[in-house]
Legacy VTK file of the C-alpha trace (Angstrom):
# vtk DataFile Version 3.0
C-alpha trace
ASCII
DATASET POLYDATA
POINTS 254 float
41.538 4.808 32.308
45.451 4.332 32.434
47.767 6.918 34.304
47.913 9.108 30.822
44.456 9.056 30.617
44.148 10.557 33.989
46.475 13.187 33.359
45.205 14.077 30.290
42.064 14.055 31.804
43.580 16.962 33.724
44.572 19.056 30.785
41.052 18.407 29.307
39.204 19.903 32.194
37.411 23.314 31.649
38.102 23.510 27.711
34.723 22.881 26.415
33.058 26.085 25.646
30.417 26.947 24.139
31.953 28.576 21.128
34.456 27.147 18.508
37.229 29.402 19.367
39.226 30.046 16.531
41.963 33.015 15.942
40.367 35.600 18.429
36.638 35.213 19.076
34.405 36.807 21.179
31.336 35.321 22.115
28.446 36.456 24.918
31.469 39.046 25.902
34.064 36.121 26.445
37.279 37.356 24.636
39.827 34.456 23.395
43.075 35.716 22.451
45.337 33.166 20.980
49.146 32.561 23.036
52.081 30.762 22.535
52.600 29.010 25.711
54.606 25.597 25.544
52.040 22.671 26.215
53.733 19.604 28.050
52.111 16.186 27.450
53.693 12.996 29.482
56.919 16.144 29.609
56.809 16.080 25.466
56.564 19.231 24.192
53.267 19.048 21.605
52.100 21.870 19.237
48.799 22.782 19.928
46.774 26.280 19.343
46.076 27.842 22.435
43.963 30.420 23.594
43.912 32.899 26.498
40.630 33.845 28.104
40.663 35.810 31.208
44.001 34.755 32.083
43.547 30.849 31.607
45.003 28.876 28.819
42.662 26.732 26.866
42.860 24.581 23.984
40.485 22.600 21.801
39.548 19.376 22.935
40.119 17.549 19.614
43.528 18.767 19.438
44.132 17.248 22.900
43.012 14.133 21.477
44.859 14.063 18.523
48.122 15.015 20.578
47.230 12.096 23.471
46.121 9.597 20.977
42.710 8.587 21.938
39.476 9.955 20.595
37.290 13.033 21.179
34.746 13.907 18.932
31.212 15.441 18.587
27.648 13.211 19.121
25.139 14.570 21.167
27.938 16.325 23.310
31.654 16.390 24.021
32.971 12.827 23.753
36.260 11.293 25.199
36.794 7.811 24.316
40.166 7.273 26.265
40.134 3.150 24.888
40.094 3.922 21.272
42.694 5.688 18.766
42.104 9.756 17.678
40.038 10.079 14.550
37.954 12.924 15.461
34.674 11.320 14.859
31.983 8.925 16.300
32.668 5.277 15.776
29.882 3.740 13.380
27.922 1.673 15.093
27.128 -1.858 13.015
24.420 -4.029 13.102
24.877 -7.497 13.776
24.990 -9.669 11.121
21.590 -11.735 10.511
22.888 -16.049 11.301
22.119 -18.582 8.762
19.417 -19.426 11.503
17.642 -15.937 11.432
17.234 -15.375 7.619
16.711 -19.030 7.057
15.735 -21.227 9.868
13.577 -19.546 12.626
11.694 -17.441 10.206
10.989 -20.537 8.081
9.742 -22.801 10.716
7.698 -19.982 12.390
5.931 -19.783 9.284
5.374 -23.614 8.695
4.167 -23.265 12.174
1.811 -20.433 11.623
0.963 -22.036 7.823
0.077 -25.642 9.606
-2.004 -23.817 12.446
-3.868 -21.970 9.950
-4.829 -25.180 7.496
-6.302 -26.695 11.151
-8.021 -23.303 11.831
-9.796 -24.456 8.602
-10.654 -27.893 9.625
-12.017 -26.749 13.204
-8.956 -27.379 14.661
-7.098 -26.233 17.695
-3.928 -24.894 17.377
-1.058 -26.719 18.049
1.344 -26.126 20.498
5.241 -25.350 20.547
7.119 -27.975 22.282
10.787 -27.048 22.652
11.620 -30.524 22.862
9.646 -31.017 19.666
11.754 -28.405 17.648
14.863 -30.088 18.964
13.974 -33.443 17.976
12.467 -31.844 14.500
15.878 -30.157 14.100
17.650 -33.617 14.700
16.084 -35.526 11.859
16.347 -32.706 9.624
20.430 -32.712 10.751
20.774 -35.621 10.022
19.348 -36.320 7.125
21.066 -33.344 5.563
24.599 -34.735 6.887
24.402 -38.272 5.222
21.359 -37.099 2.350
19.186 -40.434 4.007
15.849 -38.647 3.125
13.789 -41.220 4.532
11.326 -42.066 8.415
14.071 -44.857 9.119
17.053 -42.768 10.998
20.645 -42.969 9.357
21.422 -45.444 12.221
18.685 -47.985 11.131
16.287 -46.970 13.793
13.105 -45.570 13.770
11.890 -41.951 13.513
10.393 -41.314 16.776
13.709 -42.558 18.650
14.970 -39.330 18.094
12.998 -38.863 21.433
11.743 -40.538 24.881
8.372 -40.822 23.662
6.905 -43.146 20.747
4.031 -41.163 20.768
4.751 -38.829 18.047
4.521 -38.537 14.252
6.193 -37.248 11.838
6.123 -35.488 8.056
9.193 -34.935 5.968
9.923 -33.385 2.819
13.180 -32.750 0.626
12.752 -29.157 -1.580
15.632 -28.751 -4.337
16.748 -24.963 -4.255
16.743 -24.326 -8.124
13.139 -25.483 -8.474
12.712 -23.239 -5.595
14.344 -20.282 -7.360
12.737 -21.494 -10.846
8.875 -21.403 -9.516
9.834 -18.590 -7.465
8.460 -20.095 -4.180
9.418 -19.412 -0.482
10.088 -22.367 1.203
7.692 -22.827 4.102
4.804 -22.289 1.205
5.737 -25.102 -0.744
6.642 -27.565 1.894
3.429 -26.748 3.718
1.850 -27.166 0.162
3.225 -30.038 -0.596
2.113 -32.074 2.513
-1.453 -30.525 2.414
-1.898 -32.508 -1.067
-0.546 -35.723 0.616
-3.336 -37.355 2.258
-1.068 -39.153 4.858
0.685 -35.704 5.290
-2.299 -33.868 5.737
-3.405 -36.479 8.081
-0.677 -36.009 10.632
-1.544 -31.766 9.839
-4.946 -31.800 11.248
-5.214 -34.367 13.444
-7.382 -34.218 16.490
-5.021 -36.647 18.143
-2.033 -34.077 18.468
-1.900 -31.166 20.692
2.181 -30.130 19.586
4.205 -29.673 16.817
8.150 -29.127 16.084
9.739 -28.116 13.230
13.541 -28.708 11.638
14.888 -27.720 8.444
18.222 -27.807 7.434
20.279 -27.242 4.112
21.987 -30.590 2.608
22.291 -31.782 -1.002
19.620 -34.615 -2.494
20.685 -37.928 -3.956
21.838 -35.896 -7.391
24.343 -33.651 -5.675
21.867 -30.577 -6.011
21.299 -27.932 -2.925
18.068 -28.627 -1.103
16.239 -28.313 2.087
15.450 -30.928 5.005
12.247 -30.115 6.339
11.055 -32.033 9.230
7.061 -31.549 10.652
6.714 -33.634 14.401
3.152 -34.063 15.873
2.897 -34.669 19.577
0.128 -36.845 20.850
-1.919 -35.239 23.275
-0.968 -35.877 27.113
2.418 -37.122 26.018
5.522 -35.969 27.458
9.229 -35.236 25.944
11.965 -35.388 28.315
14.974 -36.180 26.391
16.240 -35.887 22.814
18.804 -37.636 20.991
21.535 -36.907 19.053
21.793 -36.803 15.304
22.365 -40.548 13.947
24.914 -41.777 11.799
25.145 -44.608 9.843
26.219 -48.144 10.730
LINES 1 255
254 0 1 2 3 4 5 6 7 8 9 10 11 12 13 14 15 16 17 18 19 20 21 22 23 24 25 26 27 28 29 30 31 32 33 34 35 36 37 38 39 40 41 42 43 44 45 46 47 48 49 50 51 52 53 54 55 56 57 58 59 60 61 62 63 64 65 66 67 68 69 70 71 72 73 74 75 76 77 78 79 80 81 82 83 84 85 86 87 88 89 90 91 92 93 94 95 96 97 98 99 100 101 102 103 104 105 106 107 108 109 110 111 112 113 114 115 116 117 118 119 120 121 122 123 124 125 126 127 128 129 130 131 132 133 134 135 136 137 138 139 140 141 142 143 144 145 146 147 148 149 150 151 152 153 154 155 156 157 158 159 160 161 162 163 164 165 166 167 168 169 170 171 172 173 174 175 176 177 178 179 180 181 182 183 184 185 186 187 188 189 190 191 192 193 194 195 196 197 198 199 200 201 202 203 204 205 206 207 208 209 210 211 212 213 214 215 216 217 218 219 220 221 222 223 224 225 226 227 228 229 230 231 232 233 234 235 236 237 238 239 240 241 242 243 244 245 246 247 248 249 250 251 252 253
């Protein structure tokens, strides 16, 4: 609090009560008797009503604010807020805005997760593991695919898939899902891309393999071959006992 806070924090001492004092009031025998006497703030003269109660002066606290210029108001008690300006009433407290990447990307490839887990649940399966490493790389090729529309297991540099990490040991399913046919067969994303690889016999392969022990998962929002909005989705499989220590980043082409 600056040096007018502090005084002010003076002349604010003592004046919550706990009536509204208004005119003359008298409350649990307290008598307030409204006076006249000059009110100094910073050595400005300021109109405020005042009231007299056994011989002190008092006045109300959001007057004080509006005079000072900083905020008092009502919320669960008596509240100075000497950093912001005088309105009189609580600031609205707003709720973050949802990213891109909470209403469409970690929702999404929880539930391809959860989706793919379930289909090997069905097939006697374990379930497959979470490698952070694995949802980077997944991200990666779903990047940048969407950046340069090269929907295909060859990177945009020319290189293979799995040198989007340190390990070769990995495989991988991808899929391309135009928005509109989305909207038009009114399906949420994860369902059909899940869907869509579960018909594939290579894709559903890679799904419920006995070989893998981790999965990652990427999707990312790019435009197909025909200029249309789609989706990049990206499944990697980790072979069991393998190891990720590094991933790349996003190709481009030659």
């Amino acid at each position: 609090m600056n040096n007018r806070g502090k005084n002010v924090g003076l002349l604010l001492t003592g004046m919550a009560l706990g009536a509204t004092l208004c005119g003359g009031a008298a409350a649990a025998g307290i008598i307030a008797v409204p006076t006249w006497q000059p009110i100094y703030v910073d050595g400005q003269q300021v109109e405020m009503e005042a009231y007299n109660i056994n011989g002190s002066n008092y006045v109300k606290l959001r007057d004080a604010g509006r005079q000072v210029g900083f905020n008092v108001y009502w919320q669960n008690g008596v509240q100075v807020d000497t950093d912001a300006p005088y309105t009189g009433v609580a600031p609205t407290v707003t709720a973050p805005a949802e990213t891109t990447e909470t209403q469409s990307g970690s929702a999404v490839k929880q539930e391809i997760i959860d989706q793919t887990n379930a289909l090997r649940q069905e097939y006697g399966l374990a379930a497959l593991a979470v490698d952070e490493k694995l949802m980077e790389a997944a991200q990666v090729r779903a990047d940048e695919m969407a950046a340069t529309g090269s929907y295909s297991h060859t990177r945009p540099d020319g290189s293979k898939y799995y040198t989007v990490t340190d390990c070769p040991y990995v495989t991988e399913n991808i899929h391309r899902l135009n928005q509109e046919w989305l909207d038009t067969m009114d399906l949420e994303l994860a369902d059909a891309a899940v869907q869509d690889w579960a018909k594939s016999s290579g894709h559903l392969d890679h799904m419920v393999s006995g070989k893998v022990d981790a999965i990652g998962v990427g999707i990312a929002e790019g435009t197909d071959d025909q200029g249309q909005e789609c989706w990049y989705c990206v499944q990697l499989f980790r072979y069991t006992g393998q190891k990720i220590t590094w991933v790349d980043e996003p190709a481009h082409p030659y």
